[in-house]
KOLKEKOL-154345 format. One record per residue (C-alpha): residue in one letter; x, y, z negated. Coordinates in steps of 0.5 Angstrom, whole numbers, plus 500, padded with zeros to 3 digits. Example, Ala and Ser with C-alpha at 12.3 -4.5 7.8 and 13.67 -1.06 7.14 Angstrom:
<pts>
a525491484 s527498486 
</pts>
This chain:
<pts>
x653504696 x651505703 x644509704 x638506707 x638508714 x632513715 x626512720 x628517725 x635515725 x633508726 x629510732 x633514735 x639508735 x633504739 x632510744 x640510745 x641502745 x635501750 x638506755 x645503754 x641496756 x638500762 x631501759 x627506763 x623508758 x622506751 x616508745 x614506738 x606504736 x603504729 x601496728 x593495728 x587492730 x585493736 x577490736 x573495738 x577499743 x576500751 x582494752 x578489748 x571491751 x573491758 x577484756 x571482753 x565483760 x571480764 x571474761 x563474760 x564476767 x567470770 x573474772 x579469770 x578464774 x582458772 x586462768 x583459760 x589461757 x587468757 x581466752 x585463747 x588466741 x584471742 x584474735 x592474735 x591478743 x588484738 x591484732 x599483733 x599483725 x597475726 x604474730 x609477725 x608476719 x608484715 x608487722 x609495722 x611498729 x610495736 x615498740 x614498748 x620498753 x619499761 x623495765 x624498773 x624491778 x623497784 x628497790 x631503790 x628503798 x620504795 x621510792 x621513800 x616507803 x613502798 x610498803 x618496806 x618488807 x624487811 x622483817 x618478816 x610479816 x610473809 x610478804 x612477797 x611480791 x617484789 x617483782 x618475785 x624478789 x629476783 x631472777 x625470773 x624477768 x621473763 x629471761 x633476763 x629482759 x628478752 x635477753 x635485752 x631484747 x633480742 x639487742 x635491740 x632486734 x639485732 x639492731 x633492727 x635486722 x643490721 x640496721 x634495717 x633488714 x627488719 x624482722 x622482729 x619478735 x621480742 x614479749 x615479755 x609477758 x608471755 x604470749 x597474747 x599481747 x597487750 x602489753 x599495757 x595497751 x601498747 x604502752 x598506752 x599507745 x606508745 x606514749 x609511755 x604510760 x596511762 x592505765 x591507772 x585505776 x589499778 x589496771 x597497771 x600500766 x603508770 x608512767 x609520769 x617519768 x619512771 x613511777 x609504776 x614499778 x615497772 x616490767 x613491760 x617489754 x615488748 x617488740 x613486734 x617489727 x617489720 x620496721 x616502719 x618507725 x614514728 x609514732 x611517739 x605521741 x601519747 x599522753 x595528755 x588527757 x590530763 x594525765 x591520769 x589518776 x584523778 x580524783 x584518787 x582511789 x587509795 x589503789 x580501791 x581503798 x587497799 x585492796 x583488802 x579482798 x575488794 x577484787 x578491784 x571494785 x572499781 x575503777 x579500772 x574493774 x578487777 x575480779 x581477777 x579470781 x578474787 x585477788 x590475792 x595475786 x591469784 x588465790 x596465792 x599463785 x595461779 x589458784 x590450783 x592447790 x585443792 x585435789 x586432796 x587437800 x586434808 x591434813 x588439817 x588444810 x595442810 x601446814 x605442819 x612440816 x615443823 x612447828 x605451827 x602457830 x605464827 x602469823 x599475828 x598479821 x601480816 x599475810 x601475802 x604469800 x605469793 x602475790 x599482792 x602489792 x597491795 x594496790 x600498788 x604500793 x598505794 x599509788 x602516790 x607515783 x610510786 x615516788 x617516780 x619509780 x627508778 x631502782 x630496779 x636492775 x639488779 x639481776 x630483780 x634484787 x638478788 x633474793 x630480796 x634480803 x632473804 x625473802 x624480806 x627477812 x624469811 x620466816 x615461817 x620456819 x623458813 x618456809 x616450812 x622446813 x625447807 x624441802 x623441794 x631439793 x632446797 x626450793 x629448786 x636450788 x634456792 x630458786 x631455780 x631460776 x625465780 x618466779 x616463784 x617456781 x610459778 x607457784 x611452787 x613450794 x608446795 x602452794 x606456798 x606452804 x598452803 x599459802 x601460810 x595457812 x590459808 
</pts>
């Protein structure tokens, strides 16, 4: 009789799979509650706050958003993957965005991540089952997790003053997956104390609409990340808050038009990011290098076949279009 694969050795596999899977980073987290914690304060004043907006779904499934034991069953471990969407270019200039002066968020410059890193991670929960019999669920941004928390207590971040979670090893540009297991797997060690952001504030400095007005404190309604995406369009809107099929006046400056990297190009650990997998970089050139004229002659039929499958779908053509007039 085969002998039952021991704990260190099943995480050391993961470690390795990850890596083949292009991972840049991965670690493991004991399940428990998280009530109580900084993550649940600071969730629980901004929702008391008014600082979602519109965004009820984050009010919901509250208890499962802080004890992940209610979303599997004997859960054990929480294992955190970081997944890089950086062009290789960031790590010289992390505020390059080609030609044009509609900016995009990044992690929007390729194939919709949700799909492409769950993929990955039902690898990984294959080998949890073959391995140990283990049942798991794979997250990638799309239930009540808190992902960032994880990471904090996987070891393989801190929370910076931006609220992103930053990684000494592998920058801040980074996609957060997640697996929820019932195996039993080794706690890594978190950071040091000492890691953090320090005396530094550039991430507050560059938020020009002051939704992150202080450290670790963002009114999520203000940010341009949600006015250009998760913001609904007006019921009616007029013909004058509408843009022009055609023509138009051009931008003078440059203007996000869906989301805002603003804080997080600012962060000096932008220097440690890794090149972003590839299926992340294949509508970078085009959306780097769109116009307005672009943006405003391009029909639905041509939005869906350009962008299928991308995270601009979220927002949708005629948001961004809005968007340019705003």
């Amino acid at each position: 009789m085969t002998p039952a694969i021991s704990k260190d050795e099943l995480k050391e596999r993961i470690r390795l799979l990850a890596r083949e899977l292009g991972f840049a980073d991965v670690g493991f987290a004991r399940v428990h509650s998280l009530t109580d914690s900084v993550e649940e304060n600071r969730f629980l004043e901004a929702e008391r706050l008014g600082h979602f907006g519109r965004m009820e779904y984050l009010s919901r499934n509250f208890d499962k958003r802080m004890d992940p034991s209610l979303l599997l069953e004997g859960a054990k471990s929480v294992i955190v993957f970081l997944v890089p969407f950086s062009s290789a270019i960031d790590s010289d200039n992390p505020n390059h965005s080609g030609h044009s002066r509609l900016k995009i968020s990044q992690y929007a410059y390729g194939t919709d991540y949700h799909t492409v890193i769950k993929n990955k991670l039902y690898k990984v929960a294959e080998l949890l089952k073959n391995e140990a019999g283990a049942k798991s669920r794979v997250f990638t941004d799309s239930a009540p997790v808190m992902e960032r928390a994880w990471g904090v207590r996987a070891g393989v971040g801190f929370i910076g003053k931006n609220n992103f979670l930053i990684s000494p090893k592998v920058g801040i540009k980074n996609f957060i997956g997640i697996i929820i297991t019932t195996a039993e797997l080794p706690q890594s060690e978190t950071l040091s104390p000492s890691a953090g952001c320090g005396s530094c504030t550039k991430c507050l400095e560059a938020c020009s609409q002051k939704a992150l007005y202080a450290p670790n404190k963002i009114d999520a309604s203000k940010c341009l990340s949600y006015k250009t995406i998760e913001e609904p369009l007006p019921a009616e809107p007029d013909s004058s808050s509408m843009p022009k099929t055609s023509g138009g006046e051009k931008c003078a400056a440059e203007k996000w038009i869906f989301g805002c990297d603003d804080c997080m190009n600012a962060c000096p650990w932008n220097k440690f990011n890794r090149p972003g997998w590839e299926e992340f970089q294949t509508n970078r050139k085009l959306l780097e290098n769109s116009t307005e004229e672009f943006w405003r002659n391009m029909s639905e039929e041509e939005f869906n076949s350009l962008f299928k499958d991308s995270p601009l779908k979220r927002a949708g053509l005629k948001k961004i279009k809005y968007n340019l007039s705003r």
